[in-house]
C-alpha positions in Angstrom: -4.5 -14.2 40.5 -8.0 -15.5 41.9 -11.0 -14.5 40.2 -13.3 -13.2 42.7 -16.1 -14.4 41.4 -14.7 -18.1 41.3 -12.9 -17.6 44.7 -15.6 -19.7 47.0 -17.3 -21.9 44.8 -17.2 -25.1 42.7 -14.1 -25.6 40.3 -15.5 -24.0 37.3 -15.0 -26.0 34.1 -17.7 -24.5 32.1 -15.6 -21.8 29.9 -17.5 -22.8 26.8 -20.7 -21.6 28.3 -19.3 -18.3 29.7 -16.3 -17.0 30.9 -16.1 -15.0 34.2 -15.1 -10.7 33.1 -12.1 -10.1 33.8 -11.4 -7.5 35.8 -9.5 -5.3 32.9 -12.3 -6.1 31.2 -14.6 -4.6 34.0 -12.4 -1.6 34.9 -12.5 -0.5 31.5 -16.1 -0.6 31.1 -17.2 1.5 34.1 -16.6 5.2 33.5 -18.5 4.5 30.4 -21.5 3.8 32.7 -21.2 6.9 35.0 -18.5 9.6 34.0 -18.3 9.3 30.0 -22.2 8.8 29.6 -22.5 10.6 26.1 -23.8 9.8 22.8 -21.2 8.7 20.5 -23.0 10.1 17.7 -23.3 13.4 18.8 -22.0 16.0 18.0 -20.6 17.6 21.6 -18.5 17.4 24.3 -19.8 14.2 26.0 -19.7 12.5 22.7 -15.9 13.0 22.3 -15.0 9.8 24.8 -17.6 7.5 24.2 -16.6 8.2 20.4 -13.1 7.5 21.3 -13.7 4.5 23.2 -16.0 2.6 20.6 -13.3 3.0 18.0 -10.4 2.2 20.1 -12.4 -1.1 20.7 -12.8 -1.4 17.2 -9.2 -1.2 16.2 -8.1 -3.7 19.1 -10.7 -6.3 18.2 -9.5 -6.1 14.2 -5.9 -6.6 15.6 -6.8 -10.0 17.2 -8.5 -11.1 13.9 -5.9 -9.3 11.6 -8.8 -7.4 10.1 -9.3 -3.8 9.4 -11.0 -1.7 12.1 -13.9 -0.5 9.1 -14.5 -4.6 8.7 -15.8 -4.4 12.4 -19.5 -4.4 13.1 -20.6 -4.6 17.2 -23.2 -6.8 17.9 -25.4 -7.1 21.0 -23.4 -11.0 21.2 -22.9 -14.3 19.2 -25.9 -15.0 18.3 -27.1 -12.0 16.6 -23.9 -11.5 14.7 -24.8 -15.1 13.6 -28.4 -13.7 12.3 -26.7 -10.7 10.9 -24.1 -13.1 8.6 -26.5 -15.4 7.7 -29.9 -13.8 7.1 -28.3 -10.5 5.9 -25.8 -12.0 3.3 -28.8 -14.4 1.8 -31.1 -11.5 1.7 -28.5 -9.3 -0.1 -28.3 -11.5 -2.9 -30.2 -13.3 -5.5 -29.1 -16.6 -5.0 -31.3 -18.9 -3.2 -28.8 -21.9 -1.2 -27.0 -22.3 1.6 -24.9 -24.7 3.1 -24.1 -25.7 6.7 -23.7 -28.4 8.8 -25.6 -30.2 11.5 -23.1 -29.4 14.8 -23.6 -25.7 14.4 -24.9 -23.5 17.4 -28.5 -23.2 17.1 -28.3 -19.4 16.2 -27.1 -20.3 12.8 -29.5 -23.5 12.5 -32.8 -21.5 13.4 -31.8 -19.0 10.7 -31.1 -21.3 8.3 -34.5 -22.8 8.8 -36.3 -19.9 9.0 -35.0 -19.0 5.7 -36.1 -22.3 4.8 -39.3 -21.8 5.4 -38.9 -18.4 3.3 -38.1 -20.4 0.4 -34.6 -20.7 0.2 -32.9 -24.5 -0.3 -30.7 -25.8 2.8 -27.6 -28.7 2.5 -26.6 -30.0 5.3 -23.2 -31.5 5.2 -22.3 -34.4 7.0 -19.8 -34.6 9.6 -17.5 -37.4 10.5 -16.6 -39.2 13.8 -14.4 -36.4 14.7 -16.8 -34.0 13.7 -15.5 -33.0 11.2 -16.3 -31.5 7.6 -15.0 -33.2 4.7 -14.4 -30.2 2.1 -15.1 -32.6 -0.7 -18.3 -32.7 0.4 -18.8 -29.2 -0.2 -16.8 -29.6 -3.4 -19.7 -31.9 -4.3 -22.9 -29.8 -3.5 -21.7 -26.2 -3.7 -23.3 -24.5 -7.0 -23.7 -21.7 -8.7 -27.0 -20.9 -6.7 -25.3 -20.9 -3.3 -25.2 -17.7 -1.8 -23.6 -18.6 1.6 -21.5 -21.5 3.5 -21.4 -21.3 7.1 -19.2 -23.8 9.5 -18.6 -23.1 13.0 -14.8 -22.6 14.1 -14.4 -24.9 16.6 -17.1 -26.5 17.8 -18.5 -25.5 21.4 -19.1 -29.1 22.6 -16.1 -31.5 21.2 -13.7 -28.4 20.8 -13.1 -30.0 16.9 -11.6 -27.3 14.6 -12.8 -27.1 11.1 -10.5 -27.1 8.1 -11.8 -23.6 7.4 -9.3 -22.4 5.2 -9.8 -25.4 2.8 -13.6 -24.5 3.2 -13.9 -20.6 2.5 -11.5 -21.2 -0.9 -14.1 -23.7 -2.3 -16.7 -21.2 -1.8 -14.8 -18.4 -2.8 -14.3 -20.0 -6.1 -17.8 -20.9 -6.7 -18.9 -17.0 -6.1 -20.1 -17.7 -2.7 -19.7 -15.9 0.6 -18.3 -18.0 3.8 -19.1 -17.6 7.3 -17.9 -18.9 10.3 -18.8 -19.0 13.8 -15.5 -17.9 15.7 -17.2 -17.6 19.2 -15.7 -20.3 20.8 -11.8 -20.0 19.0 -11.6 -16.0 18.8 -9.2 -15.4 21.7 -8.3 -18.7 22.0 -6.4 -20.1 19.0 -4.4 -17.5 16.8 -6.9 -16.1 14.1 -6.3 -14.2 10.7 -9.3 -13.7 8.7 -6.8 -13.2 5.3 -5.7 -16.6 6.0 -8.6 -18.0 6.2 -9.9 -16.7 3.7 -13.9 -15.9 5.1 -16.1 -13.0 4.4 -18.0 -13.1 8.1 -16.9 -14.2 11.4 -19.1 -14.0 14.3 -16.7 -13.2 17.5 -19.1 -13.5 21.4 -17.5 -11.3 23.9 -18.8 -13.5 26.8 -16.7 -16.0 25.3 -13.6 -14.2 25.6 -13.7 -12.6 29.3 -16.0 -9.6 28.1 -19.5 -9.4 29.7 -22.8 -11.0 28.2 -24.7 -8.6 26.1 -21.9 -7.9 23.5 -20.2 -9.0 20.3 -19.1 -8.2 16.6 -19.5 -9.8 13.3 -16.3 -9.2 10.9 -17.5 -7.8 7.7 -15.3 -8.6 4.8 -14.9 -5.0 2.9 -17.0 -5.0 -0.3 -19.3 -7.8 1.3 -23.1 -6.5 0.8 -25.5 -7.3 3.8 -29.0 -6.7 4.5 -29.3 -5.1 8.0 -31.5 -6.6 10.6 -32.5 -3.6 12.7 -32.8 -0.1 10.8 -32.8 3.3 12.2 -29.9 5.8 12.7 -27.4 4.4 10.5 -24.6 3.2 13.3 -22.3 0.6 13.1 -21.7 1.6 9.0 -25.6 1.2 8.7 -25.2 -2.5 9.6 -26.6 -2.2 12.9 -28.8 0.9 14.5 -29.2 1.6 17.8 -27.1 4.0 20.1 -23.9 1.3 20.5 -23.2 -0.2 24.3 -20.1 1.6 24.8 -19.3 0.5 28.5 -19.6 -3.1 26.7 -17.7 -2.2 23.5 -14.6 -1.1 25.6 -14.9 -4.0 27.8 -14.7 -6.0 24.4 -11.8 -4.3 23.2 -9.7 -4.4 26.2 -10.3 -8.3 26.1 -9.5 -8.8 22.7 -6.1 -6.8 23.8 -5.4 -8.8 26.5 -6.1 -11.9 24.5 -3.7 -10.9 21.6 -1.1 -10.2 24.2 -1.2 -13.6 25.8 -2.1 -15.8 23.5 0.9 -17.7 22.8 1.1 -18.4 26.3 -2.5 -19.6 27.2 -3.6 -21.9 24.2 -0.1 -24.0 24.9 -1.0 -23.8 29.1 -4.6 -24.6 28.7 -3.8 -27.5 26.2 -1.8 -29.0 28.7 -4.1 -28.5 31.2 -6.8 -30.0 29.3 -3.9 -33.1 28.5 -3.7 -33.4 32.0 -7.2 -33.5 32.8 -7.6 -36.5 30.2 -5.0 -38.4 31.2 -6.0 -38.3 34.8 -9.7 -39.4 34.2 -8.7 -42.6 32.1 -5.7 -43.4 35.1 -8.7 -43.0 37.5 -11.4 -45.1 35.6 -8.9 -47.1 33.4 -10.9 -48.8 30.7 -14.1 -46.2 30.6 -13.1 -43.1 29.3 -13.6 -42.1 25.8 -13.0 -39.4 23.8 -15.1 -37.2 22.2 -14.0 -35.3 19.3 -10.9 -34.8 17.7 -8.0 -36.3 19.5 -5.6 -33.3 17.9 -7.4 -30.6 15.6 -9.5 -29.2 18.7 -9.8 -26.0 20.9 -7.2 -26.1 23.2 -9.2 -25.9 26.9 -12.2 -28.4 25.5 -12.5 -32.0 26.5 -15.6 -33.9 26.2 -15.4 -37.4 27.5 -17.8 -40.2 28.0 -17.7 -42.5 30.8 -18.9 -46.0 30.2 -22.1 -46.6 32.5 -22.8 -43.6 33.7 -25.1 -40.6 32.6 -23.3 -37.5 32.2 -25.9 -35.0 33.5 -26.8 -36.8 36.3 -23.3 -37.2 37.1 -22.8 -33.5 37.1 -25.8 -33.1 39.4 -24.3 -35.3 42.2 -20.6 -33.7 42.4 -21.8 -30.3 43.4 -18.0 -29.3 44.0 -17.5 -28.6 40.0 -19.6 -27.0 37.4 -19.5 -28.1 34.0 -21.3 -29.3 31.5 -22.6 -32.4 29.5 -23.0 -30.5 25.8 -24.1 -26.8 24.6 -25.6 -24.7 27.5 -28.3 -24.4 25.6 -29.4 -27.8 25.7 -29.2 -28.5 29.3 -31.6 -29.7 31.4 -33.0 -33.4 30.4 -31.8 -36.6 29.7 -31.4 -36.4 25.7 -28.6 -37.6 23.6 -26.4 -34.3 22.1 -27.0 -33.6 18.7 -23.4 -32.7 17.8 -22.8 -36.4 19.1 -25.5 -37.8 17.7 -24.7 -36.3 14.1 -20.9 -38.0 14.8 -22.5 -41.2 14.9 -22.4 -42.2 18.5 -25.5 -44.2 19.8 -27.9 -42.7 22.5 -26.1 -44.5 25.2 -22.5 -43.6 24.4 -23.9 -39.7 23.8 -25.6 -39.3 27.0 -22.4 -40.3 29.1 -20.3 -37.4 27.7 -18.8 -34.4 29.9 -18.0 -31.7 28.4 -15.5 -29.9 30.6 -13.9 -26.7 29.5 -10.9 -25.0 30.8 -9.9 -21.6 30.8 -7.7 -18.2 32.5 -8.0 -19.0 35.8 -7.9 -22.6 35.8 -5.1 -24.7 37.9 -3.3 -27.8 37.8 -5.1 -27.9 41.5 -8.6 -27.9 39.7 -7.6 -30.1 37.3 -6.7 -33.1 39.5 -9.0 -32.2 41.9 -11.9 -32.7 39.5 -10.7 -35.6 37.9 -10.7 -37.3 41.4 -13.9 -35.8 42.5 -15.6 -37.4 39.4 -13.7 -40.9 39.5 -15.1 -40.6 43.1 -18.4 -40.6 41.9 -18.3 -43.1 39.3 -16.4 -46.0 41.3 -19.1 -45.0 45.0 -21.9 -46.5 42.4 -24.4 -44.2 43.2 -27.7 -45.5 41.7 -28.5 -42.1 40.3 -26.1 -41.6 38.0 -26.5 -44.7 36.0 -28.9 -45.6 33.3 
């Protein structure tokens, strides 16, 4: 099945950006925009489906996290589920640390340094050529002061996936709550919050083939937060505002679909993304080097440098693929990553990086074909994409 919205254009290999809806998704968003238009809160008949629908969603989202449906809290996306951990598990208790790491996605750096700057103390953990977290590290710094942890999943740029397990039971035992940012893993590697032991995951429905504009933070029960936006009490009182309910079914029907074919996708896509690797160094034997882990890593994520060569300008002369060079949010100028930066790579050896993500409608067909298009580019010697 072709995407429709991928059916004329460049091969897409920009996943960890944004996935396209899928069409499930879609269809079961839209009578929630015209015929089911009601208030879930209220108390009448056009209440009843909406109603329905948010807590159907609710229930299919805790079953791809192994959570309990009351342990789900919508969000309006990633980055405000991110706030929500962060901000509203160090407001709701008197400790006064936290501790993170350098790699995260900006929506949990900005609130750590905010909170900074409201007086609480910040660690930053190192990471390690992979990057990855060492959990003696946070053995070593962790205190009795520390109200939260928070490491990212799997890391939006490298793919790298954190031993968050090892992580969460080190805070647990110091009294301290762990988060993690699942937006870029949630849907894509299996997920069970017991077994990993966290209080808070942040899940991004744009992420995982739901529309932009939605998302959920998993709320371990018994874990106190402060809310961020007060009013009518929805959402357990952890988040007011009449809920998105086209969005919150569209969320739920993805998180079906991804529980359904999960075992399938995260062993195609890693073979795709094998495949994709393996072409690029046959094509340009000699220059192409890995970024990230070469195992523990998302399973559609590569991010490759290419000796002598910039990656964004790369990018910007093969028009017939869209990807990436880091996090979308970075985009735009000729500056070293700070994920690969913070691994240890110097300027030059950072600013040559792809990062090309994979996802459901990618084909072997894209795969090669991109591979050659870029070798293409590289061996032509275009004067534009060099340093």
């Amino acid at each position: 099945m072709t995407h429709p919205g991928l059916a004329d254009g460049p091969i897409y290999l920009d996943y960890n950006a944004t996935t396209p809806v899928d069409p499930r998704a879609l269809e079961a968003a839209l009578p929630y925009l015209v015929q089911h238009f009601g208030n879930p809160s209220s108390g009448h008949h056009y209440a009843q489906a909406p109603r329905t629908a948010v807590e159907l969603a609710r229930g299919r989202l805790a079953g791809l996290l192994g959570a309990r449906p009351e342990e789900i809290v919508f969000t309006g996306g990633g980055s405000e589920a991110d706030t929500l951990a962060i901000r509203g598990a160090a407001l709701a208790r008197p400790r006064r640390h936290l501790v993170t790491q350098p790699t995260e996605h900006p929506a949990v750096i900005e609130t750590c340094r905010g909170l900074e700057a409201d007086g609480f103390s910040i660690t930053w953990l190192p990471v390690d050529r992979f990057g990855g977290v060492d959990p003696a590290d946070l053995d070593a710094v962790i205190g009795e002061e520390t109200a939260l942890v928070s490491v990212a999943y799997g890391n939006s740029e490298t793919g790298t996936l954190q031993p968050i397990a090892e992580l969460a039971a080190i805070a647990r035992r110091h009294g301290a709550l762990f988060h993690t940012d699942a937006a870029q893993a949630v849907g894509r590697v299996g997920i069970d919050v017991d077994g990993l032991g966290v209080d808070l995951l942040t899940v991004a429905g744009h992420k995982m083939y739901a529309p932009k504009g939605v998302g959920a933070l998993y709320v371990r029960s018994g874990v106190p937060l402060h809310p961020l936006i007060h009013g009518g009490g929805q959402e357990g009182g952890m988040r007011a505002g009449t809920e998105n309910v086209a969005l919150i079914a569209a969320l739920g029907v993805a998180a079906e679909t991804a529980r359904l074919e999960l075992p399938g996708s995260e062993a195609r896509l890693a073979g795709l993304r094998d495949l994709l690797h393996r072409e690029l160094e046959r094509l340009l034997p000699g220059r192409v080097r890995l970024h990230g882990h070469p195992v523990r890593r998302l399973p559609g994520t590569l991010n490759v440098g290419i000796d002598g060569i910039l990656g964004r300008r790369l990018l910007a002369a093969v028009g017939e693929i869209a990807a990436a060079t880091g996090s979308a949010c970075h985009e735009g100028a000729d500056s070293p990553s700070a994920v690969l930066t913070a691994m240890g790579l110097p300027a030059e050896r950072a600013l040559s990086a792809l990062r090309l993500s994979l996802g459901r409608w990618t084909t072997t067909q894209d795969v090669r074909r991109a591979a050659g298009l870029i070798a293409r580019a590289v061996t032509a010697g275009h004067a534009d994409i060099h340093p």
